[in-house]
N, C-alpha and C positions, 0 to 999 in steps of 0.2 A: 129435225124439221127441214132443213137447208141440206138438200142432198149436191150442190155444187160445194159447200165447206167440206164434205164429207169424202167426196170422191180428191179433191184435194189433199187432206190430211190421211186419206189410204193408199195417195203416192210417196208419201212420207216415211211408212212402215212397212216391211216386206211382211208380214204375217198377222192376218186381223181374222176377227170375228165378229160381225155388225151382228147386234142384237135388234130386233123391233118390230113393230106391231105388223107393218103389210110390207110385203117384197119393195125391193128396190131396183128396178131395172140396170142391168149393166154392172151390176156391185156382185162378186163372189162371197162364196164362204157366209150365208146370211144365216143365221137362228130367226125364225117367225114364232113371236110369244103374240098369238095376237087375242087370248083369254087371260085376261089379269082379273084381280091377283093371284098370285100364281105363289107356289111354296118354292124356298129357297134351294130345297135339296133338288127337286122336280126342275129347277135352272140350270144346277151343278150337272147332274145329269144327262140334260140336252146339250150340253158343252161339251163334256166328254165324250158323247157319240159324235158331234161332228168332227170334234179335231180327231176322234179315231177315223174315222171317216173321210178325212183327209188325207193325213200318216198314210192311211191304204192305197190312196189314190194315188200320191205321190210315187211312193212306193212300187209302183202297179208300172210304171211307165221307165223305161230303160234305155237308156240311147246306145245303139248299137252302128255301129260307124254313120252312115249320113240317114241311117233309119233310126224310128225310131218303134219300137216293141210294146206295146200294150200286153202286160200279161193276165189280166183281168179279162180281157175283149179278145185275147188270142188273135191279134193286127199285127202286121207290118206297115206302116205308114212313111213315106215320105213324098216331098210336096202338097200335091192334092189326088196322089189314090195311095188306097187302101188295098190291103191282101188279107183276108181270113185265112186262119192257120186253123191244123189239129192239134190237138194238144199234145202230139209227141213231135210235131215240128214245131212248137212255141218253147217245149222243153228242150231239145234240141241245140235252138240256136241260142234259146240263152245259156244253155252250157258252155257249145262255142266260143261264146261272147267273155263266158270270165275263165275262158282256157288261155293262158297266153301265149304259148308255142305249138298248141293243136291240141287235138283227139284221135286217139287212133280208136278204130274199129270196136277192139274189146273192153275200150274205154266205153265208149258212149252205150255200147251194150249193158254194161254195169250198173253204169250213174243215170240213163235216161230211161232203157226197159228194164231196170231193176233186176237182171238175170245173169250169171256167169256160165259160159257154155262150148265145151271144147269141140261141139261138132261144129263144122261149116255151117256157117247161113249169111245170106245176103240181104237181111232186112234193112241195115246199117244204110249199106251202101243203095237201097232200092227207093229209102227216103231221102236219102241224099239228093238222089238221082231225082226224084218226083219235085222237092223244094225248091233244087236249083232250076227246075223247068219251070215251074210256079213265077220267083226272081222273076227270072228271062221273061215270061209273058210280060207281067204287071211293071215291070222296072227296066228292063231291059239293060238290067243287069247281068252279065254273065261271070263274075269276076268275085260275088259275095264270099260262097262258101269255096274255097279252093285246098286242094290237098299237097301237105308239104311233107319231109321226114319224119316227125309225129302223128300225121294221118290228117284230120279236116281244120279247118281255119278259117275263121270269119276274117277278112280284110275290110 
């Protein structure tokens, strides 16, 4: 009933889940039961999809040097813009991201298009080529994805 006691005692706690009848403005994480009574298991339930629900969410989001990756929403975000990705530049740089001395070429051919292939192709290098121009527009970043003796590397 006292939603100032409440937002108080949820700075108290890193991890809640406010059960109750109508929304609460400004409060995360809420279950809305607002048809009682209601069955015990039918509760259990709605708890466990939201904290799954959460887990995901959390999950979902990746800090990637002063960016940060939504890979749910296929973003690059930092400050206040936003860059839509495709889903082989979202996979991509999250590989980058947990490579720690690079990728080289027939690496990310592998682990990102799923394919081993001894002819030449320049796809690698042609998405490379298009995300770091992406960067540069939105970020004016030139400096993200940079090639060392391992091959690509997020900095």
């Amino acid at each position: 009933n006292d939603e100032k006691n409440l937002n108080k005692k949820l700075k108290e706690v890193q991890d809640s889940l406010i059960i109750t009848k109508k929304k609460l403005d400004n409060i995360e994480n809420q279950l809305i039961l607002d048809q009682v009574p209601i069955k015990l298991s039918y509760i259990i339930e709605k708890i466990n999809i939201e904290l799954h629900k959460l887990h995901f969410n959390e999950k979902s989001q990746i800090v990637v040097g002063k960016y940060m990756l939504d890979l749910n929403s296929r973003e690059l975000v930092a400050e206040d813009r936003v860059l839509k990705l495709t889903e082989k530049e979202t996979n991509m740089i999250f590989y980058l991201s947990k490579s720690k001395n690079g990728a080289g070429i027939d690496q990310l051919q592998s682990c990102v298009w799923g394919y081993h292939s001894k002819l030449e192709t320049h796809t690698v290098e042609t998405h490379i080529y298009r995300l770091r121009k992406k960067i540069l527009e939105t970020f004016n970043d030139e400096r993200f994805i940079v090639n060392n003796k391992n091959g690509y590397q997020i900095k």
